[in-house]
C-alpha positions in Angstrom: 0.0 0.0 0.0 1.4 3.4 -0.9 1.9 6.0 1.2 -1.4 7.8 -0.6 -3.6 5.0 0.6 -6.0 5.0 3.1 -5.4 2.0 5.9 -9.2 2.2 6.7 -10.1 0.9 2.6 -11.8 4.7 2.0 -11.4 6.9 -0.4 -12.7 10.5 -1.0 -15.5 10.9 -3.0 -16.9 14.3 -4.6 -19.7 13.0 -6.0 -21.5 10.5 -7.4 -23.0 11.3 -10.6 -26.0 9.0 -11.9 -27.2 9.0 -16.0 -24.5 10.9 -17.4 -23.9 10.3 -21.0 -20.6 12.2 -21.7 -18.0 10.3 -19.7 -18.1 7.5 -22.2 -20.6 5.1 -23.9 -24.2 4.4 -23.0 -25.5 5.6 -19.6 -22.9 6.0 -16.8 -22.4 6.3 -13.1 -19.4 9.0 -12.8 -17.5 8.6 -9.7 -15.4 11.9 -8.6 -12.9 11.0 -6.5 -10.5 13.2 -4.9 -7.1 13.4 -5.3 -4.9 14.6 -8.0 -0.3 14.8 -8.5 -1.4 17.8 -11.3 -2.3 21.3 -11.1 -3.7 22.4 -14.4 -4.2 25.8 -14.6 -8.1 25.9 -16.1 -8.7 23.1 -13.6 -13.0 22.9 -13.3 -12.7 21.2 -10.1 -9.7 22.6 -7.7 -11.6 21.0 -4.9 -10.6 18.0 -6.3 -7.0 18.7 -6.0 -6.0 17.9 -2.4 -7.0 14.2 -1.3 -8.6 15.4 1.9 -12.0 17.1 2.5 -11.8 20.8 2.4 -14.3 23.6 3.1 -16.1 25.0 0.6 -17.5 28.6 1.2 -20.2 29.8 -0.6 -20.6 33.5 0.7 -23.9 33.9 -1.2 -26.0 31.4 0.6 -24.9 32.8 4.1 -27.4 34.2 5.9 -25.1 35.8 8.8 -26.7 33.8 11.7 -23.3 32.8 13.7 -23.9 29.1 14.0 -20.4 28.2 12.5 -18.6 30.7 14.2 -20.3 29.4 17.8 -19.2 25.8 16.4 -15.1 26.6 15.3 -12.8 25.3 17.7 -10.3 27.1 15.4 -11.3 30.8 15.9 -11.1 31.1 11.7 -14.9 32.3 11.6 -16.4 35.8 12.8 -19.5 37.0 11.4 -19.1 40.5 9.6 -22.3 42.1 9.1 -24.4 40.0 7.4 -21.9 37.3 6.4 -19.3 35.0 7.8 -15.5 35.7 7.0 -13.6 32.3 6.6 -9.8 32.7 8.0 -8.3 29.3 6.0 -4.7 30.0 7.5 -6.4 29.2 10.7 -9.0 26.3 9.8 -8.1 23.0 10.2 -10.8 21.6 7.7 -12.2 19.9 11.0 -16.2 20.0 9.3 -17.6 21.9 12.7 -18.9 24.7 11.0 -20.1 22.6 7.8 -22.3 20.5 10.2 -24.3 23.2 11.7 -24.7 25.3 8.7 -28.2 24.8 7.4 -28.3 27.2 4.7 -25.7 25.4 3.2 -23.0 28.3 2.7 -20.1 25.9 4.3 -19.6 22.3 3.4 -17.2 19.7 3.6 -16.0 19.1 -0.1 -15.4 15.2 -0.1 -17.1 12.1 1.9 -15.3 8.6 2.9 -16.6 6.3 0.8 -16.3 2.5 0.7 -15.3 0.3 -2.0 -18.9 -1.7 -1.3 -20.4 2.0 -0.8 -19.4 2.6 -4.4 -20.4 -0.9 -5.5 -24.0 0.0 -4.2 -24.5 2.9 -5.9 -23.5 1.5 -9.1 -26.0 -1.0 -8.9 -28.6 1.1 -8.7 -28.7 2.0 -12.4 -27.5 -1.8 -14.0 -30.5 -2.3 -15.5 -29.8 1.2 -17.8 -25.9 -0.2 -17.9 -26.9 -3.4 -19.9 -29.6 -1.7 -22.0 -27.4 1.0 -23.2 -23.6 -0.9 -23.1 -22.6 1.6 -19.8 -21.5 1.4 -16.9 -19.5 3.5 -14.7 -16.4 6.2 -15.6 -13.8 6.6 -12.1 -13.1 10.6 -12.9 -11.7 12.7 -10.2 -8.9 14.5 -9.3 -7.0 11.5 -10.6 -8.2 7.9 -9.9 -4.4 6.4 -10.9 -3.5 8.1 -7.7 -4.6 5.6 -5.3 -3.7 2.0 -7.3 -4.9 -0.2 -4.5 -8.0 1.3 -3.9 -9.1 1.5 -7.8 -7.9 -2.1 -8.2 -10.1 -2.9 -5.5 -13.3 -1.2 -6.9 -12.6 -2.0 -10.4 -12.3 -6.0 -9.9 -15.9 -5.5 -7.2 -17.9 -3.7 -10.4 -16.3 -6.2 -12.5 -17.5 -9.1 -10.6 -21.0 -7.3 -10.5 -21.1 -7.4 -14.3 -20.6 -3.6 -15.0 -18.5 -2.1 -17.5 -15.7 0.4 -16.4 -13.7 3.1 -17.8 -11.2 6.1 -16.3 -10.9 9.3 -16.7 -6.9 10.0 -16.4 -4.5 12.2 -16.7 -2.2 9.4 -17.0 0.6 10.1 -14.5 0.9 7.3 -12.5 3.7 4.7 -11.7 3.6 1.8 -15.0 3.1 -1.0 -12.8 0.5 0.3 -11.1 -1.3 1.0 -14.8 -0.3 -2.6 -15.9 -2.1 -3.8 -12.4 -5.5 -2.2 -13.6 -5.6 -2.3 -17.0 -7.2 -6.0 -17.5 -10.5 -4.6 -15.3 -10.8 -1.1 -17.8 -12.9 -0.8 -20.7 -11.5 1.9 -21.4 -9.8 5.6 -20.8 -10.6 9.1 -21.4 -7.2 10.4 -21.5 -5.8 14.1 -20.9 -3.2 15.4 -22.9 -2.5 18.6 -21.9 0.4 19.8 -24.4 3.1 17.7 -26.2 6.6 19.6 -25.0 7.5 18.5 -21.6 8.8 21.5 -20.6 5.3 23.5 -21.6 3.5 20.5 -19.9 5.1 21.3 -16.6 4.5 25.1 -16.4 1.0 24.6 -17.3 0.5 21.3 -14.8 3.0 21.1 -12.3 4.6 17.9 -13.9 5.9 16.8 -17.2 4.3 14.4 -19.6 6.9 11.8 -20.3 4.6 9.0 -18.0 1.6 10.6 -19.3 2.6 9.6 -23.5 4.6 6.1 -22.4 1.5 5.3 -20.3 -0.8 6.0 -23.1 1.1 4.3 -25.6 1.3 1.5 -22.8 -2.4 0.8 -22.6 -3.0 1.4 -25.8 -0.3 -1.7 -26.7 -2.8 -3.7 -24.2 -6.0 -3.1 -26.5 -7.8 -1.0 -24.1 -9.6 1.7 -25.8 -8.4 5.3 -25.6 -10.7 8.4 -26.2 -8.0 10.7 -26.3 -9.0 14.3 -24.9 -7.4 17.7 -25.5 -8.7 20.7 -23.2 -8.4 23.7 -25.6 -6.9 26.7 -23.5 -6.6 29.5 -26.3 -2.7 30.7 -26.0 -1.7 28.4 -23.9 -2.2 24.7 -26.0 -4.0 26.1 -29.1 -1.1 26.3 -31.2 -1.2 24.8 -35.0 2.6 23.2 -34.0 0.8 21.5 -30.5 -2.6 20.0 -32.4 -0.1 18.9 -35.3 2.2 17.4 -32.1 -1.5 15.7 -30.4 -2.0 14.1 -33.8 1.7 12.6 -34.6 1.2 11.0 -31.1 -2.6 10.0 -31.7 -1.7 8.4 -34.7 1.0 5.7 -32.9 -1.7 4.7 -30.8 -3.2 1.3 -31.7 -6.5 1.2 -29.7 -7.4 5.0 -30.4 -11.0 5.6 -30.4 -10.9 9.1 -31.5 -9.6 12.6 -30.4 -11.9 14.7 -28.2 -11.5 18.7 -28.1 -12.9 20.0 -25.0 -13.3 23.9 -24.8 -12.3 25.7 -21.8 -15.9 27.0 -19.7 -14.3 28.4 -17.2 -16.5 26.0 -14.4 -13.7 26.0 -11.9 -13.8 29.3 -11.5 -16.9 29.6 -8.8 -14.7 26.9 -6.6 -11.5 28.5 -6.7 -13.4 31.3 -4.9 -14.8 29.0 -2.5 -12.0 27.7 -1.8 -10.5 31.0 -1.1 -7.8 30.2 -3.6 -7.4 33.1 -6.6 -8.3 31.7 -10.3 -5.6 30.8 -12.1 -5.6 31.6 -15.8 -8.1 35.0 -17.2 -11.6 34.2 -17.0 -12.2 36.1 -20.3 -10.3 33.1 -22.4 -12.9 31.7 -24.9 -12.2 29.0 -27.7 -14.4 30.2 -30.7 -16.3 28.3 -32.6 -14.8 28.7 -35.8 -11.4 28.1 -34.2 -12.4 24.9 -33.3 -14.0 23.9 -36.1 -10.5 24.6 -37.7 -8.8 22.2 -35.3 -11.3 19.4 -35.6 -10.6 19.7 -39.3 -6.9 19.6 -39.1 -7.0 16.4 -36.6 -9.5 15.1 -39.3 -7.6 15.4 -42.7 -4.5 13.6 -40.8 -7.2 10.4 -41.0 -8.6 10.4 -37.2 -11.6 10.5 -35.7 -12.3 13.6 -33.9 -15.3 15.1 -31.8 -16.0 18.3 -30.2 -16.9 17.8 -26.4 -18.5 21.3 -25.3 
């Protein structure tokens, strides 16, 4: 068990999403985990980052009546006028003043959840599973991040007869990869921009693991939808699609390339999380941009879908 794991066989959970239809084929449970080595910087979920709950503060739903700050241990909330004022360099994330807010303005971002937990929620929608060829999609934060725990849940939805599929960024240790791969049906992969040294500024990491892992599963047969956020002037560039396609093109089991336009979701959490958003909220990929770049991935001789 890696240092990452949980000892008590629990994991995080965001949420639990039920009849999606955009997080691979048919009907799908998508399971949001927390947890994740990258830090992109159009991220939609931040609070998915850290692999421990974290307070979310939603200063528009607080109604000033001083039940969190009468419940912090901490000292990091006073009521100021009509709202609360978070201090995060004093809260401990302990949940106090989630529990006792009713309006909902302060909640605990992530839940222990169970492998069996999971398991039971999944089986709530089988029936729609086997009518439509679903199943359930691990998303997160990154599900790679915690191998033991993901083995664990993808062998129990296996044995329950439901398909599977992840939603990575990739960067995870081979073996751990190799360990899973025979239980995925398969992955919704990120790639975030071809140079390595581009791919660290804009992440936090480099992408060697992410491109050997890729071609790695892709050498095993498992599927790969192979998904490009579009961040105008940061991974638009003619030279980085050209780069997605001369790497799209080596892999065997490639389903099809997947553009997904920046929408700026992250942007409410970052706030409620206190943290500033990283990259201009003004940045738009235009329509006729990329209809250009699905066009360009397309004449190379690949598949190619835009994901808004």
């Amino acid at each position: 068990m890696t240092g990452s794991e949980n000892p008590a066989k629990q994991r995080y959970v965001l949420n639990i999403y039920r009849m999606t239809t955009h997080n691979g084929p048919g009907i799908r449970t998508l399971v949001q985990f927390k947890g994740c080595p990258l830090r992109c910087l159009w991220c939609a979920a931040p609070e998915s980052q850290a692999p421990e709950p974290e307070i979310y503060y939603s200063p528009s739903k607080c109604i000033g009546c001083g039940s969190c700050e009468r419940a912090c241990r901490c000292g990091a909330i006073a009521v100021r006028g009509e709202k609360a004022v978070l201090d995060r360099g004093l809260c401990v994330n302990c949940g106090d003043c989630a529990a006792v807010c009713f309006p909902g303005a302060l909640v605990m971002a992530g839940r222990p959840m169970t492998v069996g937990e999971i398991v039971d929620e999944a089986k709530k929608d089988k029936v729609f599973y086997d009518h439509s060829g679903g199943g359930v999609t691990l998303t997160g934060g990154e599900p790679l991040s915690f191998p033991d725990f993901t083995l664990e849940l993808l062998r129990a939805l296996k044995a329950e007869g439901i398909g599977t599929g992840v939603d990575t960024s990739g960067y995870a240790p081979r073996g751990d990869l190799e360990r899973m791969i025979p239980y995925i049906d398969f992955f919704l992969w990120d790639i975030k921009h071809m140079d390595p040294g581009v791919h660290r500024e804009l992440t936090g990491v480099s992408n060697e693991r992410i491109l050997e892992n890729a071609a790695a599963a892709s050498r095993a047969g498992v599927p790969i939808y192979l998904r490009l956020p579009v961040i105008p002037g940061y991974n638009d560039s003619q030279e980085n699609i050209g780069a997605v396609c001369d790497f799209a093109i080596t892999l065997p089991s490639l389903v099809e390339v997947d553009l997904l336009p920046v929408h700026h979701l992250g942007k409410a959490a970052y706030e409620a999380l206190g943290r500033p958003y990283p990259i201009p909220s003004s940045l738009t990929a235009g329509e006729e941009a990329l209809q250009d770049m699905k066009a360009a991935i397309m004449s190379r001789g690949l598949k190619c879908r835009i994901v808004a």
